[in-house]
C-alpha positions in Angstrom: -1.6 -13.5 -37.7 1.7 -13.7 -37.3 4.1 -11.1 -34.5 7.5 -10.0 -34.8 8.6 -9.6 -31.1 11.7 -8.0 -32.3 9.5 -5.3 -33.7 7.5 -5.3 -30.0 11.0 -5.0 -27.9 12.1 -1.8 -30.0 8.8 -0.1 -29.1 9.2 -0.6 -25.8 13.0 0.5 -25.4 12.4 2.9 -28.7 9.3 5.1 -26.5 11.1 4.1 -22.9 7.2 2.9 -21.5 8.9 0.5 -19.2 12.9 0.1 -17.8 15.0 -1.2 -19.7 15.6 -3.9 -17.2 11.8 -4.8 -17.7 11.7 -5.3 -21.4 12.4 -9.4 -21.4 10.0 -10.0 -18.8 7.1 -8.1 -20.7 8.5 -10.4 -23.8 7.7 -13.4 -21.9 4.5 -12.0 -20.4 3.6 -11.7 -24.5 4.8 -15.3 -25.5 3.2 -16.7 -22.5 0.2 -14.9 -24.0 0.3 -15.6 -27.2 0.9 -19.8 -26.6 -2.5 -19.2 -24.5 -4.7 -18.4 -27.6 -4.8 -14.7 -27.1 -7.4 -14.8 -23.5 -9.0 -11.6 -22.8 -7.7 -10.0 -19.8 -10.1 -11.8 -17.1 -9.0 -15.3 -18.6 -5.6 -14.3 -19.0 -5.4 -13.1 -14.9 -7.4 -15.9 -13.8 -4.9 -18.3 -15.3 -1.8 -16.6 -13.9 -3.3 -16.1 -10.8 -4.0 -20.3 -10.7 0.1 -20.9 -12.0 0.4 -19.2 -8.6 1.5 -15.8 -9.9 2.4 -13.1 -7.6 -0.2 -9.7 -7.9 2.5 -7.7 -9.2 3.3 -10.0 -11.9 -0.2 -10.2 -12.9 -0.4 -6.5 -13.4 3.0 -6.9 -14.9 1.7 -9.0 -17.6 -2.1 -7.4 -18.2 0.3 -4.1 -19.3 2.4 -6.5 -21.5 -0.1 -7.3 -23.7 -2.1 -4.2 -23.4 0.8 -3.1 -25.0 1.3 -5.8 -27.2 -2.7 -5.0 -28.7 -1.8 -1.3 -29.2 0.5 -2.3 -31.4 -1.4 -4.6 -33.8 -5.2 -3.1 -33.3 -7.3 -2.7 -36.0 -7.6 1.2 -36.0 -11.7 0.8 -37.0 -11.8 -0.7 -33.7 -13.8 1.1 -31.1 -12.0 2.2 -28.5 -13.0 -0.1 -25.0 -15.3 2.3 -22.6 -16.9 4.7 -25.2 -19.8 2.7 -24.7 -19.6 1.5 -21.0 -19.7 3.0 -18.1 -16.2 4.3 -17.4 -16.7 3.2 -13.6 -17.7 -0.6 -13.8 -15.1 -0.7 -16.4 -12.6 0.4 -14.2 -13.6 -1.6 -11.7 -13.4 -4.7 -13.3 -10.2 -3.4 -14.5 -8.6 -2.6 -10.9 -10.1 -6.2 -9.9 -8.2 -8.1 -12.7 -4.8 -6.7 -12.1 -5.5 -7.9 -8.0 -4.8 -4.3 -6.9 -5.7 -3.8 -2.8 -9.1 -3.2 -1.6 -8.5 0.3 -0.2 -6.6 1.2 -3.4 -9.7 0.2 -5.7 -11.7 2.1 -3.1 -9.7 5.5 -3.4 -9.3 5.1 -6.9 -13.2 5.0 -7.6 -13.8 7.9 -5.4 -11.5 10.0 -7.6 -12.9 9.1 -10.9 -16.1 9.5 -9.8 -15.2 13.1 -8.8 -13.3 13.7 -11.8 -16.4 12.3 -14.2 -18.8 14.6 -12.2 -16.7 17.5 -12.6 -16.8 17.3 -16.2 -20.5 16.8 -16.6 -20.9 20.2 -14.1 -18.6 21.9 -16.6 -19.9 20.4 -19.5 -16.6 19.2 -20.5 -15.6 16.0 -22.6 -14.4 13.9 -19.9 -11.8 12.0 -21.4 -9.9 15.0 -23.0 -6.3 16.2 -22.2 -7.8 19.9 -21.4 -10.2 18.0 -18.8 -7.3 16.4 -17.1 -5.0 19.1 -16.5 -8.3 21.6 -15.6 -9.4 19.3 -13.0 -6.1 19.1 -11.3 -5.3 22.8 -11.6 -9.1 22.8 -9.7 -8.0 20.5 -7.1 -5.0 22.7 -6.4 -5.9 26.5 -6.9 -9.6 26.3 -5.8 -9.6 23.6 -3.0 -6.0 23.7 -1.8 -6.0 19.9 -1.7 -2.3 19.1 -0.4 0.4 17.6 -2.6 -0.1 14.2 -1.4 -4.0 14.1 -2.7 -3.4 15.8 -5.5 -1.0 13.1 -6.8 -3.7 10.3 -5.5 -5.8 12.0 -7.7 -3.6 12.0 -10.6 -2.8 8.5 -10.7 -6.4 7.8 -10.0 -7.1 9.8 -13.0 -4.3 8.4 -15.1 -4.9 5.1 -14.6 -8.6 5.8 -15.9 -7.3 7.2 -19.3 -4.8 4.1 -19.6 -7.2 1.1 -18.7 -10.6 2.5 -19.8 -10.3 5.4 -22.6 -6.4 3.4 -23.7 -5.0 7.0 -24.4 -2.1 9.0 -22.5 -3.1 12.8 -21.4 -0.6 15.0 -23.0 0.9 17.8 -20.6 0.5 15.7 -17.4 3.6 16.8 -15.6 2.5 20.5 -15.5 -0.1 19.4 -13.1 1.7 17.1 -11.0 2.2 18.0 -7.5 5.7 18.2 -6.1 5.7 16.8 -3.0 7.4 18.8 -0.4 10.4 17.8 1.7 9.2 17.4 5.0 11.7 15.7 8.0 9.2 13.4 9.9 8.3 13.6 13.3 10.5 11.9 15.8 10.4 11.7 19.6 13.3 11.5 22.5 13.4 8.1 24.4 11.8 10.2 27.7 8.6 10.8 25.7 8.1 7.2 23.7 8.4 5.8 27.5 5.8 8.5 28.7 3.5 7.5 25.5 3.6 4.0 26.2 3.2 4.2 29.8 0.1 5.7 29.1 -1.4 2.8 27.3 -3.3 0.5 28.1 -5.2 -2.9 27.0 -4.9 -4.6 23.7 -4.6 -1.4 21.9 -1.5 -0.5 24.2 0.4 -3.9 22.9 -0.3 -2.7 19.4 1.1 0.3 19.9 4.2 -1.0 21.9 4.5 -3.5 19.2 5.0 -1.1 16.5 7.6 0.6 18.3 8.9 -2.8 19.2 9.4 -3.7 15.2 8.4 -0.6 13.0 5.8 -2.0 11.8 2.6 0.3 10.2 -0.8 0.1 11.6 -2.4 -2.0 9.2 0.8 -4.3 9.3 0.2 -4.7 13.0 -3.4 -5.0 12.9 -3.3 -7.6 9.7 -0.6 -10.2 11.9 -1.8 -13.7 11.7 -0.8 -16.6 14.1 1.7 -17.9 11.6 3.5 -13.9 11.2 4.8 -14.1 14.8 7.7 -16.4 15.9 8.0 -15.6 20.1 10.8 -18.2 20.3 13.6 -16.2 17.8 12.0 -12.9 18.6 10.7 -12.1 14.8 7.8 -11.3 12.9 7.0 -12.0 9.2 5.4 -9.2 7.9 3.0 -10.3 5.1 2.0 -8.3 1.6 3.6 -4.9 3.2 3.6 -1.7 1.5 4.5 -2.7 -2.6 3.3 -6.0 -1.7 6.5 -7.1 -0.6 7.1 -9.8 2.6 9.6 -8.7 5.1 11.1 -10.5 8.4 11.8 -8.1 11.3 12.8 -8.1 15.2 10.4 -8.1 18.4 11.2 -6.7 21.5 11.9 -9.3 24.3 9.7 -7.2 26.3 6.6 -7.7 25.1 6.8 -11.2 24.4 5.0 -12.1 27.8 1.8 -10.1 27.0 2.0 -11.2 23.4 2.0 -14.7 24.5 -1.3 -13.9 26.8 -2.9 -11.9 23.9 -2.5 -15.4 21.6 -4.1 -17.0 24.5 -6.9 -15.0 24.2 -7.4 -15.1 21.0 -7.0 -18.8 20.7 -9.9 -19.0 23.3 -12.0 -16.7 20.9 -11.0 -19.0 18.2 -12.0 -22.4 20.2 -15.4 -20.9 20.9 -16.7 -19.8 17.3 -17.3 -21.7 14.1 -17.1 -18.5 12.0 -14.1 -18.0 9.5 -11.3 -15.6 9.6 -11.2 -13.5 6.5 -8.1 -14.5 4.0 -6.4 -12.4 2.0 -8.1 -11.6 -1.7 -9.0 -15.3 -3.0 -7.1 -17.5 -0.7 -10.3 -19.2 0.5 -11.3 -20.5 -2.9 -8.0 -21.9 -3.2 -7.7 -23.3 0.2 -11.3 -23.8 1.6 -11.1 -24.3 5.2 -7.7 -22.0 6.0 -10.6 -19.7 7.8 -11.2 -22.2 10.5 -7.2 -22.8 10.8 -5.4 -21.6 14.0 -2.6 -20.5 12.1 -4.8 -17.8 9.9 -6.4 -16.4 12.9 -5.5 -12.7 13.4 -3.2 -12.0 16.5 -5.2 -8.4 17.6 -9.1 -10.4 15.7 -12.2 -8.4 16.4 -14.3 -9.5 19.3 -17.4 -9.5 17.0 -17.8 -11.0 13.2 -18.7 -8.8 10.6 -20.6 -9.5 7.4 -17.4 -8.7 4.5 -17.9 -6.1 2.4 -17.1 -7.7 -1.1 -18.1 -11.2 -0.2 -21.5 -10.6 1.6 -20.4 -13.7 3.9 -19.6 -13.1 7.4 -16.3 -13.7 8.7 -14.0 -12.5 11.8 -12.1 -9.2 11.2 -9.0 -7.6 13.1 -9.3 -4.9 15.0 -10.5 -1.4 13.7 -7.2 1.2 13.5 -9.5 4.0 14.7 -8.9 2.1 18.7 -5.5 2.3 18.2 -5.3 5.7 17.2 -7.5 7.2 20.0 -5.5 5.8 22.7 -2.3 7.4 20.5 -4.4 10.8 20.8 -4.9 10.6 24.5 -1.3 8.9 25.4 0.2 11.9 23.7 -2.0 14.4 25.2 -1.8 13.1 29.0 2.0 13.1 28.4 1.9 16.8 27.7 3.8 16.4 23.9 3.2 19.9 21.8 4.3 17.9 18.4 2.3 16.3 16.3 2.4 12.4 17.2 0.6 9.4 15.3 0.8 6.0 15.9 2.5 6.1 12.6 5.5 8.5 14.9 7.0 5.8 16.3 8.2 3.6 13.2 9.7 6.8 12.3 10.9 6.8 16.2 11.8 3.1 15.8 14.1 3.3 12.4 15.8 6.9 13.9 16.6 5.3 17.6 18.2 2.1 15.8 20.3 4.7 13.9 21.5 6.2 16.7 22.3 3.2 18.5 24.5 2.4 15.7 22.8 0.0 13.5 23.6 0.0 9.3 21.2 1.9 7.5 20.7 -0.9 4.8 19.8 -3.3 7.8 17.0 -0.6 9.3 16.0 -0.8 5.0 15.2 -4.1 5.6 13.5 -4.1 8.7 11.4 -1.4 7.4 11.0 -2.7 4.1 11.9 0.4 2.2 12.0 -0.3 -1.6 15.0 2.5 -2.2 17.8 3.5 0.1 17.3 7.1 -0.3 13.8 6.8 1.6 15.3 5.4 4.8 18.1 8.4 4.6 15.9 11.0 6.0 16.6 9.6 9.3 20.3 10.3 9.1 19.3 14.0 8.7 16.9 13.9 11.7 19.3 12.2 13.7 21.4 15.3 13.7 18.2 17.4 15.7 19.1 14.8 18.0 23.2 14.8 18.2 24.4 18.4 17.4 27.7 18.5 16.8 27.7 22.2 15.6 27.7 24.6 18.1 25.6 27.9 17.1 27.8 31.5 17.2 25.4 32.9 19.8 26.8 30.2 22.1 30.2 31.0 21.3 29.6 34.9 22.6 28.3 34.1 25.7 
């Protein structure tokens, strides 16, 4: 059969499904494709994933061609999923397009709920009135906040898309608008009473985030590799959007970071057991696990058997350590607010701002994708410098 890509690139810009800017890579995605023998989608990611293919572009390309078969399917064809169960499906689905474990993890939980919610009701699951009543349900009857609600939704959405191929009309009456909320950020005097109150490996954690802005799971995932003592940086691997990012280190905690790699190199010396690699680097390098330069910096002092694999392998540390001794730092130094650990990389980006460092540079060093995210912390900087006096003050 023989394609007209011209006829493909006016469908996309003609029914604006992706950016403009987008449209020649999903072209190439569909040549690339189509010189392959038209692969199903497990062939197709398996191959991209061995030309060394980032996860984003593999994604990237699956919705290419997804595409690409809407466009010349054979109407008589049955529809993938009416005949499966919606949940393997999507999890095979979720597993092809390399998304993160914990995102595959939420995702099924939703679906689940959502497919069990229909059944109750004894509605048809994959309608547009089942989507927008389970939503509305979500936000009337449980008063689910704005930020699960839209978990839910893309949990949802990305069910009807991958498994049932249909979009739900009259989606964006049920989308939550999230609310404008300043984050929580603390004076100098209380990050040094917070971290004076820390203690132990979980203490360094917490001073490193503060040191770098990093996120928990950032700081937690740090290999051997990720930290350079000598020019004071870290590499921070797949962050947030699945993006690398280099930022600074605190000369002050280089001295107990150093001791903590001592320690773990000693844990490392005296076991034979693997480190777990990220998604399917140990099939393509087989003995990176018993590397020194894969080891994690903060690593478990116990192995664990993995989850997905069944094999066992050494771990990092559990966030829930880390953010007890946040809970009780906080509390011992007598701070009211509402402080996580996740407080002071909002602490870390708003102090730099104030020192007079360029917001685009404190965008980096977070690894913000738009500029707009990192200018909240010009407006809470000005909590902390008032330069407006109030009228009461100007009575007295």
């Amino acid at each position: 059969m023989k394609y007209d890509m011209n006829e493909y690139i006016n469908k996309l810009s003609s029914l604006s499904l992706v950016q403009e800017n987008h449209i020649p890579y999903m072209t190439g995605w569909v040549k690339h494709f189509l010189v392959l023998g038209n692969p199903d989608d497990v062939v197709f990611a398996d191959i991209l994933y061995r030309e060394g293919r980032e996860d984003w572009q593999i994604r990237q390309a699956l919705d290419a061609v997804k595409i690409f078969r809407r466009m010349y399917a054979d109407d008589s064809t049955e529809v993938k999923g009416n005949s499966a169960e919606p949940i393997q499906i999507m999890r095979d689905s979720l597993k092809v397009r390399h998304y993160a474990r914990s995102t595959e993890k939420s995702y099924l939980q939703w679906c689940s709920r959502y497919l069990a919610y229909c059944e109750q009701n004894d509605i048809t699951a994959n309608s547009d009135s089942a989507f927008v009543a389970f939503l509305s349900h979500l936000a009337l009857k449980r008063r689910m906040a704005s930020s699960t609600q839209n978990q839910a939704f893309n949990a949802i959405l990305y069910l009807f898309r991958n498994v049932w191929s249909k979009e739900p009309d009259n989606i964006d009456s049920v989308r939550a608008r999230k609310p404008s909320k300043l984050p929580v950020v603390l004076t100098l005097e209380e990050v040094r009473q917070i971290l004076n109150r820390t203690y132990g490996v979980a203490g360094l954690v917490i001073r490193l985030i503060n040191s770098s802005g990093l996120r928990l799971s950032e700081a937690l995932r740090l290999r051997i590799q990720d930290i350079n003592l000598e020019n004071k940086s870290i590499t921070v691997r797949s962050g947030k959007g699945n993006k690398d990012r280099i930022t600074i280190l605190s000369s002050s905690i280089i001295s107990d970071l150093h001791k903590q790699l001592e320690k773990s190199r000693e844990l490392f010396e005296d076991s034979v057991i693997p480190v777990s690699l990220p998604k399917a680097l140990d099939r393509k390098y087989p003995n990176a696990g018993l590397e020194w330069g894969w080891q994690y910096c903060f690593p478990a002092q116990n192995a664990s058997v993995d989850t997905v694999t069944g094999e066992i392998r050494r771990h990092h540390l559990h966030r829930t350590g880390i953010q007890k001794a946040m809970r009780k730092a906080v509390k011992e130094a007598g701070i009211t607010r509402h402080a996580g650990v996740h407080t002071l990389r909002h602490c870390f980006a708003t102090h730099l701002l104030m020192s007079g460092v360029d917001l685009c540079e404190i965008q980096e060093l977070l690894g913000h994708k738009n500029l707009e995210t990192t200018r909240v912390y010009l407006h809470v900087m000005k909590g902390f410098r008032q330069s407006v006096i109030s009228p009461l003050d100007l009575l007295t």
